[in-house]
DSSP file (Angstrom, degrees, kcal/mol; ACC not computed):
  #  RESIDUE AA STRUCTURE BP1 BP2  ACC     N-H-->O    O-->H-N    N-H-->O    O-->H-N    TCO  KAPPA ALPHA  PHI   PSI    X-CA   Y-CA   Z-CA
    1    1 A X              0   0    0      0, 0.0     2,-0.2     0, 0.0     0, 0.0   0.000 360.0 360.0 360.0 139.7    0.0    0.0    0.0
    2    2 A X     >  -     0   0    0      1,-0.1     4,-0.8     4,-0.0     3,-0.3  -0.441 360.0-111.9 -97.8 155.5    1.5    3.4   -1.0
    3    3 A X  H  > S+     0   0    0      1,-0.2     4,-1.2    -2,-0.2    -1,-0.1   0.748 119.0  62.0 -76.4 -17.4    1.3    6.4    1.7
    4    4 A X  H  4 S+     0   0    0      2,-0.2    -1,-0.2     4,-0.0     0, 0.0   0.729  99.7  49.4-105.1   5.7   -1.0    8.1   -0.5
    5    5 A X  H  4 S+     0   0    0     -3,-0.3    -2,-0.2     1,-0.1     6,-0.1   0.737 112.8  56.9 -61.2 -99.6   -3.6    5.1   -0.2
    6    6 A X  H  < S+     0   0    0     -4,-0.8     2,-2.1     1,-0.4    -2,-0.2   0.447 101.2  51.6  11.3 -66.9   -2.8    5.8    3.6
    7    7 A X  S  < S+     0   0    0     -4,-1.2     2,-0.4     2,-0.1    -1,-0.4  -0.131  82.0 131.9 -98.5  40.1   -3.8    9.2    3.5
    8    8 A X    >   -     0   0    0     -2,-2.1     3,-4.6    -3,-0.1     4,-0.1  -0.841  58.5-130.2 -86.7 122.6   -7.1    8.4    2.0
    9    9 A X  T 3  S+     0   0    0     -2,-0.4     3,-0.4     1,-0.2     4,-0.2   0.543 108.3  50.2 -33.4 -23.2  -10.1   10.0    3.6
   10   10 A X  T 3  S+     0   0    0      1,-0.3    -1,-0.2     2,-0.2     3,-0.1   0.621 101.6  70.5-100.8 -25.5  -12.5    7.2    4.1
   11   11 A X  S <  S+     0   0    0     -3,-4.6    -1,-0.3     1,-0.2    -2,-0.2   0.249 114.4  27.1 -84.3  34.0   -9.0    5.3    5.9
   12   12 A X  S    S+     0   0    0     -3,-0.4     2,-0.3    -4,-0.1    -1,-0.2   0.356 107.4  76.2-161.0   8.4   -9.4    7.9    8.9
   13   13 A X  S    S-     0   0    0     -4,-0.2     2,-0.4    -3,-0.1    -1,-0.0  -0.879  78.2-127.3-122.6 107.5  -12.9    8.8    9.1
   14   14 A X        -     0   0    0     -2,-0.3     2,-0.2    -3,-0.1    -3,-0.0  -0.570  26.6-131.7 -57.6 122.8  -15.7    6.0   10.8
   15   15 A X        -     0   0    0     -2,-0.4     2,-0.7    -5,-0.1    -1,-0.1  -0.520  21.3-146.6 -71.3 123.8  -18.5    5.5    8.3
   16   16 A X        -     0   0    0     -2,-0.2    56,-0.1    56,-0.0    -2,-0.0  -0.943  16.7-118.2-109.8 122.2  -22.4    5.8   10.0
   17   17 A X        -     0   0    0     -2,-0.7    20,-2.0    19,-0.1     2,-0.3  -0.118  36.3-163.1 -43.4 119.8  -25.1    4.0    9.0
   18   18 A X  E     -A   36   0A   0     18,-0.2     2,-0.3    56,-0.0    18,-0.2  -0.829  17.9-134.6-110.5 146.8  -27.8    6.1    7.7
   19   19 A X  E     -A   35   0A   0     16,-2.2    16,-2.0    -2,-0.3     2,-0.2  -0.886  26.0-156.7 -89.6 141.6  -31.9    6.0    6.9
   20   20 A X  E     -A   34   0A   0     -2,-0.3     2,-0.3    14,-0.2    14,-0.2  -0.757  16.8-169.8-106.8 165.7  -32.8    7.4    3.7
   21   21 A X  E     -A   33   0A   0     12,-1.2    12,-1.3    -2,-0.2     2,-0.1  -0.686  17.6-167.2-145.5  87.2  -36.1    8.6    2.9
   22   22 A X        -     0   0    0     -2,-0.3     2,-0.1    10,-0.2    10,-0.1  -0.390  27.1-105.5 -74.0 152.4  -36.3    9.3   -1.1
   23   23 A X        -     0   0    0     -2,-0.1     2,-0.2     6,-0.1     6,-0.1  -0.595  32.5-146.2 -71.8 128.7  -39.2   11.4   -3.0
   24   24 A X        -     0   0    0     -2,-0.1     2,-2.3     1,-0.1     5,-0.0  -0.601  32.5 -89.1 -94.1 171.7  -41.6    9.2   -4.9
   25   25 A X  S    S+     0   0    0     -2,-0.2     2,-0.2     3,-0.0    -1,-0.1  -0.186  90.1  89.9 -63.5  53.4  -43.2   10.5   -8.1
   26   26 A X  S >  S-     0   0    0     -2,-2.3     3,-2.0     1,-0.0     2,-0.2  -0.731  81.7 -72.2-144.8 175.8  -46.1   12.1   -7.0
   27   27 A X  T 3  S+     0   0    0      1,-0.3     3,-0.1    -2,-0.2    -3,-0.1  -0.582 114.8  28.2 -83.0 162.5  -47.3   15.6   -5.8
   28   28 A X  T 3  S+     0   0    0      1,-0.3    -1,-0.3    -2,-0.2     2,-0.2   0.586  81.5 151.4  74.7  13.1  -46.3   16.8   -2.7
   29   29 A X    <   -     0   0    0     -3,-2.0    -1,-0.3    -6,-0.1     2,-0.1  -0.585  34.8-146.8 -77.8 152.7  -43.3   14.7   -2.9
   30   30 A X        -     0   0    0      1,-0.2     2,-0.1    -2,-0.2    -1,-0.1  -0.255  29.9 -79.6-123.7-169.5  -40.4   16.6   -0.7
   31   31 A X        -     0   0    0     -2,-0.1     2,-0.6     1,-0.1    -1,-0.2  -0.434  61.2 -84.8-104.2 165.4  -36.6   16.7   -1.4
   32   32 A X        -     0   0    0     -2,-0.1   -10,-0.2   -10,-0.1     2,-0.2  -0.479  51.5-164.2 -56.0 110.0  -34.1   13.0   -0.2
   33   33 A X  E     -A   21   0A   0    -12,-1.3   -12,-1.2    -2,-0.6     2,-0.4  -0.632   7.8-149.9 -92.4-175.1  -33.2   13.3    3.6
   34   34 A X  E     -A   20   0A   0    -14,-0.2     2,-0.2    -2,-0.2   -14,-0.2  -0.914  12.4-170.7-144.1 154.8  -30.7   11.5    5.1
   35   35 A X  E     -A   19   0A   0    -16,-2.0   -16,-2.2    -2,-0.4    16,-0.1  -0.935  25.5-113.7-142.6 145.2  -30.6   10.4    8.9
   36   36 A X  E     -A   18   0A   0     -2,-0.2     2,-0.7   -18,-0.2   -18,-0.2  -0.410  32.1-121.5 -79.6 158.3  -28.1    8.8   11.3
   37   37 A X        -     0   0    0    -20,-2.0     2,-0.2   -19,-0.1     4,-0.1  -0.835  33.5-128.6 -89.3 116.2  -29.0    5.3   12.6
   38   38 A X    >   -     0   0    0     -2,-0.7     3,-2.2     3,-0.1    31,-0.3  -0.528  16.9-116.8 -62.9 141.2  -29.2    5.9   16.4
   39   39 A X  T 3  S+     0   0    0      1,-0.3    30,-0.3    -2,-0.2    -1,-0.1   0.701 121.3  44.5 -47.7 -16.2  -26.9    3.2   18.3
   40   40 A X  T 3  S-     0   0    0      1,-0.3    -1,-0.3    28,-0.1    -2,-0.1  -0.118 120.2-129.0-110.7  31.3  -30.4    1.7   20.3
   41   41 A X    <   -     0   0    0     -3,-2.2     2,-0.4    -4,-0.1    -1,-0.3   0.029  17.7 -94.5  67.9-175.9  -32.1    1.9   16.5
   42   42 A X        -     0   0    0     25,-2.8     2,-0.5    -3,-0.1    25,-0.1  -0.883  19.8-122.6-146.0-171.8  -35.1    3.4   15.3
   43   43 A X        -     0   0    0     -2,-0.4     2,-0.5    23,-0.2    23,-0.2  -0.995  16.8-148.5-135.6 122.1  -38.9    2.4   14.5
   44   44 A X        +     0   0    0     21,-4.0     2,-0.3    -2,-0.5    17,-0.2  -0.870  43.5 131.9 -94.6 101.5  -40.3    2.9   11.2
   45   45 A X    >   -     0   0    0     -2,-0.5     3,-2.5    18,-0.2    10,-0.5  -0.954  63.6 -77.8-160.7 140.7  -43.9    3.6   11.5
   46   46 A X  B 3  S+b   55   0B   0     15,-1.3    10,-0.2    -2,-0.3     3,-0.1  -0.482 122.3  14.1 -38.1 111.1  -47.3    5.8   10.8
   47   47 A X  T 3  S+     0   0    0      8,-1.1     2,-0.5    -2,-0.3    -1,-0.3   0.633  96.3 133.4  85.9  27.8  -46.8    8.8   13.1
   48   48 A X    <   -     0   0    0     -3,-2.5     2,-2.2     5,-0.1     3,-0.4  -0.883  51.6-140.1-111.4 133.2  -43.2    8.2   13.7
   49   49 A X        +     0   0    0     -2,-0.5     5,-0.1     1,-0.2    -3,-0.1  -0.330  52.9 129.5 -85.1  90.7  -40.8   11.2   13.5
   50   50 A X  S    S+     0   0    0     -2,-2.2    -1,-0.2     3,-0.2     2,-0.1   0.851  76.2  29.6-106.8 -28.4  -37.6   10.0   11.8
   51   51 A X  S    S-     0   0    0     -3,-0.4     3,-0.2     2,-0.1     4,-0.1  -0.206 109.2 -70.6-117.9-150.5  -37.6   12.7    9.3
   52   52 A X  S    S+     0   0    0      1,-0.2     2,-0.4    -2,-0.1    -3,-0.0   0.757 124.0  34.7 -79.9 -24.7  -38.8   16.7    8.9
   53   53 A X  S    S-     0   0    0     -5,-0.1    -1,-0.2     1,-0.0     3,-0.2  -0.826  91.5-111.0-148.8 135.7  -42.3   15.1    8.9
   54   54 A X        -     0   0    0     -2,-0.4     2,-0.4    -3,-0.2    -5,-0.1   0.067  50.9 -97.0 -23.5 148.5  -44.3   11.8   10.7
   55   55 A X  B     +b   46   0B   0    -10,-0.5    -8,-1.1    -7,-0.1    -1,-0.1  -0.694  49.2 175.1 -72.0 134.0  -45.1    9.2    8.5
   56   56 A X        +     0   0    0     -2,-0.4     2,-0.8   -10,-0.2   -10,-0.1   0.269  33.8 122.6-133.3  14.8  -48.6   10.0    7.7
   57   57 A X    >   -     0   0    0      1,-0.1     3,-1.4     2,-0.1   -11,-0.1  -0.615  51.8-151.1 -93.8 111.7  -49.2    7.2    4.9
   58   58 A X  T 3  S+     0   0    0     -2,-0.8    -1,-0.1     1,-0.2    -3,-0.0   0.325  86.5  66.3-154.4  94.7  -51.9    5.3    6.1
   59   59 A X  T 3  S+     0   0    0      2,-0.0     2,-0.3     0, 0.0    -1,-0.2  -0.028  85.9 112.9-108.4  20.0  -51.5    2.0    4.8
   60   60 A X  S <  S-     0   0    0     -3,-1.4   -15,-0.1     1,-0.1     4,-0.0  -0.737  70.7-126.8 -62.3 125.1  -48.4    2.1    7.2
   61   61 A X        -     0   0    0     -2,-0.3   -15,-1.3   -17,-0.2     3,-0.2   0.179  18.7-124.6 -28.3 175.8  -48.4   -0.1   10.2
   62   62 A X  S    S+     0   0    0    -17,-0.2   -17,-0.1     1,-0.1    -1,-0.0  -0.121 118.8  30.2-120.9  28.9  -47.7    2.0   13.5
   63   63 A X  S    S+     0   0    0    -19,-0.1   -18,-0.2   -15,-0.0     3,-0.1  -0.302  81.5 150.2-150.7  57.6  -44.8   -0.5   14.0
   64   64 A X        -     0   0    0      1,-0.2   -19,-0.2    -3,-0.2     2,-0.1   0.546  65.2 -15.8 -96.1  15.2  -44.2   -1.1   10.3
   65   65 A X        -     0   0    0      2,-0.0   -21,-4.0     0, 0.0     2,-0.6  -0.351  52.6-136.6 159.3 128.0  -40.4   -1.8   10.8
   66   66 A X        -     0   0    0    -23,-0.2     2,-0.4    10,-0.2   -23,-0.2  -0.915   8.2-157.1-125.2 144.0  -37.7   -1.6   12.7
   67   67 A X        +     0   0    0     -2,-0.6   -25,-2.8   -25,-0.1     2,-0.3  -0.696  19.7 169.2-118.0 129.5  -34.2   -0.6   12.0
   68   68 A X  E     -C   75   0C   0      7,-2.2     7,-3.5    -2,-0.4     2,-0.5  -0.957  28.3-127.1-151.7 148.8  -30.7   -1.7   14.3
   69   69 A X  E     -C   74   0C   0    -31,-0.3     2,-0.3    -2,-0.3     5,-0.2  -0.717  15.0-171.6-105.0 144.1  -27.7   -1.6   14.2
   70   70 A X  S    S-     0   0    0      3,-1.5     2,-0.6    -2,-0.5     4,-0.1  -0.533  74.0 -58.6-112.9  63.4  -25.1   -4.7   14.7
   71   71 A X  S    S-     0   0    0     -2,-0.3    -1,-0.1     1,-0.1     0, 0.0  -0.741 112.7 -28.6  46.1-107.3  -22.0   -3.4   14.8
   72   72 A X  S    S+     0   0    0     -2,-0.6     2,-0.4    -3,-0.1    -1,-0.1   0.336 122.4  89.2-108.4  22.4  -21.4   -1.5   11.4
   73   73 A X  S    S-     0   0    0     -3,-0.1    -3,-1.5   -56,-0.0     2,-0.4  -0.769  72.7-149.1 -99.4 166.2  -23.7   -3.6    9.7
   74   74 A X  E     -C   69   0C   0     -2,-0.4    -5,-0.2    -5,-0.2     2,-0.2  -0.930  12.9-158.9-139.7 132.1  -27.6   -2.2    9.9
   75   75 A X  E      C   68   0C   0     -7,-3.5    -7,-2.2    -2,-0.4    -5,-0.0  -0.546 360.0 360.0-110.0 156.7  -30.8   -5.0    9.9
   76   76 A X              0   0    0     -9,-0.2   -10,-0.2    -2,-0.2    -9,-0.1  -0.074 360.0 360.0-114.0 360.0  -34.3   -4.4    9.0
């Protein structure tokens, strides 16, 4: 490995698992967010605030998934 592999950003910076929440095609669709996976996880769910606004879709569970992390890996 050459020192300017070494000195590659990604080799000194910890990676965090993120939820994404992308726009489908429709009106009222909002812009991509991004969110960190908290270490005790999160709950994906009708009225649950993971992003700028509750889930309000609703053919949603109000437990419709939940998301944890296992070391750097993250389960559904």
């Amino acid at each position: 490995m050459t020192a300017a592999a070494d000195a590659s950003p990604l080799n000194s910076v910890a990676l965090q698992p993120r939820v994404l929440q992308l726009p489908f095609p429709r009106a009222g669709s909002g812009p991509s967010q991004s969110r960190p996976i908290p270490r005790e996880g999160l709950l994906l769910g009708r009225g649950e605030m993971v992003f700028d606004e509750a889930f309000a879709d609703p053919t949603m569970s109000p437990r419709h998934a939940q998301v944890l992390l296992r070391g750097a890996q993250a389960t559904v």
